[in-house]
Rosetta silent file (secondary structure, phi, psi, omega in degrees, C-alpha in Angstrom):
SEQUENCE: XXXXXXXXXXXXXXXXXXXXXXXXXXXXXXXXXXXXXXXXXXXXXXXXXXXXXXXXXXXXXXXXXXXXXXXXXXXXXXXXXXXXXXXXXXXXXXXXXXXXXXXXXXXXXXXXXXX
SCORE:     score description
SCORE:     0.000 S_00000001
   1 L     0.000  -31.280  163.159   84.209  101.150   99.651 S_00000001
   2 L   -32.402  -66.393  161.762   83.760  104.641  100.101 S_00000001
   3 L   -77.214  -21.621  148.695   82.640  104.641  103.187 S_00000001
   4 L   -43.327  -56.774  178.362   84.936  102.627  104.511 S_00000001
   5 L   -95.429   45.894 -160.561   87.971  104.231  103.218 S_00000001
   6 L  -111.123  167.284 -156.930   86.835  107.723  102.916 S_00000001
   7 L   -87.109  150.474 -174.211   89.497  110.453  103.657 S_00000001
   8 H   -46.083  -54.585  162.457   89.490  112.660  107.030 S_00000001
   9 H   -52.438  -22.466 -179.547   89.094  115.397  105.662 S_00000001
  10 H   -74.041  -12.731 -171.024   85.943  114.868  103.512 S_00000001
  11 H   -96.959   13.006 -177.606   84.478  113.264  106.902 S_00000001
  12 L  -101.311   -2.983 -124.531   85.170  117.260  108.840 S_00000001
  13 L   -96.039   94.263 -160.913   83.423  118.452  105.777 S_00000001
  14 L  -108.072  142.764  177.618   80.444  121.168  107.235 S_00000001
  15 L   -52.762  -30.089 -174.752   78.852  123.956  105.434 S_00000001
  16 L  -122.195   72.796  140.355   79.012  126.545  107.845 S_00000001
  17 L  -112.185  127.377 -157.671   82.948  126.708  109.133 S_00000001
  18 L   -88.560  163.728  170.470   84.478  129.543  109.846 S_00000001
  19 H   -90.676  -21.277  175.395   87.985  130.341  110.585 S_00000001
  20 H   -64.544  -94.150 -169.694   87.324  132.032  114.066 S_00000001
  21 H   -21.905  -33.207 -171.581   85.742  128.595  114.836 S_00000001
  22 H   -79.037  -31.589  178.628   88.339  126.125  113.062 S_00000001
  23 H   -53.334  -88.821 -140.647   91.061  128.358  115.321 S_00000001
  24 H   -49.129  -35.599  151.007   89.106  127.900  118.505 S_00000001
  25 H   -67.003  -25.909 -160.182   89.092  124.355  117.825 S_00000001
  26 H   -71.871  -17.887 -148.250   91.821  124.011  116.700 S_00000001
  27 H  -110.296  -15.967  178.109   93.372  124.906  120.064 S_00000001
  28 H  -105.652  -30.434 -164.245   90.779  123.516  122.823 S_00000001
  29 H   -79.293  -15.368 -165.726   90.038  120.161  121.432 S_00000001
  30 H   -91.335  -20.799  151.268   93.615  119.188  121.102 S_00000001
  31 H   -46.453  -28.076 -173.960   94.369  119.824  124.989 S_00000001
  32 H   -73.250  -66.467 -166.119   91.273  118.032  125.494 S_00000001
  33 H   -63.759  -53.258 -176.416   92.283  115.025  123.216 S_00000001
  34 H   -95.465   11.566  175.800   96.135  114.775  124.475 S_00000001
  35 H   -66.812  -53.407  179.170   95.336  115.359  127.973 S_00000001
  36 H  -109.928  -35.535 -172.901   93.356  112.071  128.347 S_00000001
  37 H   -93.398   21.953  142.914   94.224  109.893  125.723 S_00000001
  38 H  -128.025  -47.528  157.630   98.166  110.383  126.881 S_00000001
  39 H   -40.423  -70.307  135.522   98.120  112.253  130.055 S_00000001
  40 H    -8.025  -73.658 -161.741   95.731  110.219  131.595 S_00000001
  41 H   -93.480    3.437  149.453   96.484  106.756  130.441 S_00000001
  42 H   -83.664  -35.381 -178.452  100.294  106.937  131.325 S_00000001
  43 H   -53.938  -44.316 -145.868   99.541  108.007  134.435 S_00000001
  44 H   -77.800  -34.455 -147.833   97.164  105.407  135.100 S_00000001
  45 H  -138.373   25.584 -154.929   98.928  102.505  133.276 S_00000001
  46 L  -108.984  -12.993 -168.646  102.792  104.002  133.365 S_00000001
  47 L  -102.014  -10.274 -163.603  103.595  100.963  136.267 S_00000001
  48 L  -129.061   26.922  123.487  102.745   98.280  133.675 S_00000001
  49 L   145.187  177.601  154.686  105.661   98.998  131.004 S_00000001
  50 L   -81.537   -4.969  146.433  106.001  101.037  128.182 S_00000001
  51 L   -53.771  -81.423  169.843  104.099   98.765  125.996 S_00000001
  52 L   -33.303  -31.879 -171.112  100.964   98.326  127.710 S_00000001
  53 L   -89.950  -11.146 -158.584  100.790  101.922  128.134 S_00000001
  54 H   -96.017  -61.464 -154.997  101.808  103.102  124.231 S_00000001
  55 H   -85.990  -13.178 -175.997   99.754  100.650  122.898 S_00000001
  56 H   -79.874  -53.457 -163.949   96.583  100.961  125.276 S_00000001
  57 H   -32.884  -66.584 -176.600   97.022  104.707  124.383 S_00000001
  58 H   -91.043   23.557  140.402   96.974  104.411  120.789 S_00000001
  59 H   -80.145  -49.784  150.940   94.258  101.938  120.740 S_00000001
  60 H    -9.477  -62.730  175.332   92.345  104.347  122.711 S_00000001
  61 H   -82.737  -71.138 -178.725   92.896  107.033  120.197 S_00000001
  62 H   -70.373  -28.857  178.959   91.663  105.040  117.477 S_00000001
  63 H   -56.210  -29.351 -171.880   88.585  103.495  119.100 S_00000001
  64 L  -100.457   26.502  160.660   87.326  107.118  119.706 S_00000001
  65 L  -124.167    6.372  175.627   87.723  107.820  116.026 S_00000001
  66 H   -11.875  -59.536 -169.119   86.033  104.769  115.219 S_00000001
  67 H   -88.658   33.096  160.214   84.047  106.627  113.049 S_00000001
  68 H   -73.678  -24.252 -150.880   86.683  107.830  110.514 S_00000001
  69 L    81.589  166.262 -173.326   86.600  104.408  108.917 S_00000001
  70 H   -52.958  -23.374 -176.585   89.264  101.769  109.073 S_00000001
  71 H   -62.521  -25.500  179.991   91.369  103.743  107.113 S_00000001
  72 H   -57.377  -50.186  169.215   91.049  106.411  110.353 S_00000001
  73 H   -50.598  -55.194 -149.162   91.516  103.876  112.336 S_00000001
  74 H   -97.995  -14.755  173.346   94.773  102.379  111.756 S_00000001
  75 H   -56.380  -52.927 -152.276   96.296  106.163  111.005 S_00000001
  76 H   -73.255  -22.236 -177.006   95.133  107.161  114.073 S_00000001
  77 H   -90.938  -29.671  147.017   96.660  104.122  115.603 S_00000001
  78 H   -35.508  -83.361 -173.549  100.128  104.821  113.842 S_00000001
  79 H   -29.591  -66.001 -163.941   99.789  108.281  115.181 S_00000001
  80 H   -45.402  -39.743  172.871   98.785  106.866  118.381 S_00000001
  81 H   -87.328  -25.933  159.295  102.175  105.191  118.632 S_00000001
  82 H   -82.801  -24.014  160.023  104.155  107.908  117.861 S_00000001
  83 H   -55.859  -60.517 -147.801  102.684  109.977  120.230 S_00000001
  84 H   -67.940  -40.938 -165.502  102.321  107.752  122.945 S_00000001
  85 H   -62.531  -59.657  179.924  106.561  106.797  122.223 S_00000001
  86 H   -49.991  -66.017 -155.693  107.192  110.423  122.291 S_00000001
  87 H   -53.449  -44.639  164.327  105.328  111.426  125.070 S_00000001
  88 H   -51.159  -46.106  147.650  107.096  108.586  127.006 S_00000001
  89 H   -41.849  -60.752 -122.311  110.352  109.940  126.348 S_00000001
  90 H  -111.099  -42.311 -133.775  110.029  113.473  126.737 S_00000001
  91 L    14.337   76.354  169.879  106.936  113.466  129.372 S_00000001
  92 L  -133.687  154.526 -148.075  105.541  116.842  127.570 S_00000001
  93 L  -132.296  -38.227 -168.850  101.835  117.062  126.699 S_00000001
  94 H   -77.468  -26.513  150.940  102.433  120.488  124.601 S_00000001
  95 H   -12.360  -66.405 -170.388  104.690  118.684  121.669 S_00000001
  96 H  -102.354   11.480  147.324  101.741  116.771  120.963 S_00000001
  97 H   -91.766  -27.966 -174.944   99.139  119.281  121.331 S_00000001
  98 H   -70.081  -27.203 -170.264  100.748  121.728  119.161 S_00000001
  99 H   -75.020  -35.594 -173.619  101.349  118.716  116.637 S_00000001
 100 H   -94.315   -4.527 -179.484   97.667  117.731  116.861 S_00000001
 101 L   -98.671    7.400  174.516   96.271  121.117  116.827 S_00000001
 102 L  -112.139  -12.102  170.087   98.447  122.115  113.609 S_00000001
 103 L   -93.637   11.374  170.786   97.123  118.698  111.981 S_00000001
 104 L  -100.814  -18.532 -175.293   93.507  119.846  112.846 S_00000001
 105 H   -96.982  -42.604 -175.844   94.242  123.237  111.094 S_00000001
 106 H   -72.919   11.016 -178.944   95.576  121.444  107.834 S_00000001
 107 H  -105.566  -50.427  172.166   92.591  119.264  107.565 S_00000001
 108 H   -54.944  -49.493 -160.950   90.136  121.884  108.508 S_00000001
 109 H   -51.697  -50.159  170.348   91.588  125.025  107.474 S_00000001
 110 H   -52.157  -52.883 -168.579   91.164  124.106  103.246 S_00000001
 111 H   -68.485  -18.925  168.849   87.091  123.746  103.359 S_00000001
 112 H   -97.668    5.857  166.425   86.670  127.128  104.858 S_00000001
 113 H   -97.833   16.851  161.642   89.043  128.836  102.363 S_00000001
 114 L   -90.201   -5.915 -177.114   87.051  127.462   99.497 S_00000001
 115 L   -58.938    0.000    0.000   84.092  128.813  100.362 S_00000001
């Protein structure tokens, strides 16, 4: 059950991270992340409703966390749906990178100040 369910953070969880590094991540991967799996896939799939595209989105976004476990999974697909519905509204990309790059610093951010 463990591995199934086990929590995001314990699945980040590396000996040697730094705080330079957890920044620099914090801040390129999430441009990276909402860039294709919202930027991208509305453009591409924006003519075939706002369903198809919110929900392709945030299916998207959880298949390529696949390896959080299901529990990863269906957050990520929550998530996925609140993004993609914002992002639909607003059509702004930096909302949800600053949102996913400040929920990359609270997952990350504890294991290197315990070191």
């Amino acid at each position: 059950m463990q591995e199934v369910f086990h929590s995001t953070v314990d699945f980040h969880r590396l000996s040697e991270l730094t705080i330079p590094f957890i920044l620099l991540i914090s801040m390129v991967n999430p441009v990276f992340e909402e860039s294709l799996e919202c930027g991208y896939f509305f453009q591409v799939l924006e003519r075939h409703g706002m369903w198809v595209t919110v929900l392709a989105s945030a299916a998207f976004r959880s298949f390529l966390h696949a390896n959080m476990g299901i529990s990863g999974v269906v957050f990520l697909f929550v998530l996925g749906l609140l993004y993609g519905f914002v992002y639909w509204r607003w059509r702004e990309l930096w909302p949800l990178i600053v949102a996913h790059g400040l929920q990359m610093l609270y997952a990350l951010l504890p294991q290197a100040l315990a070191v």
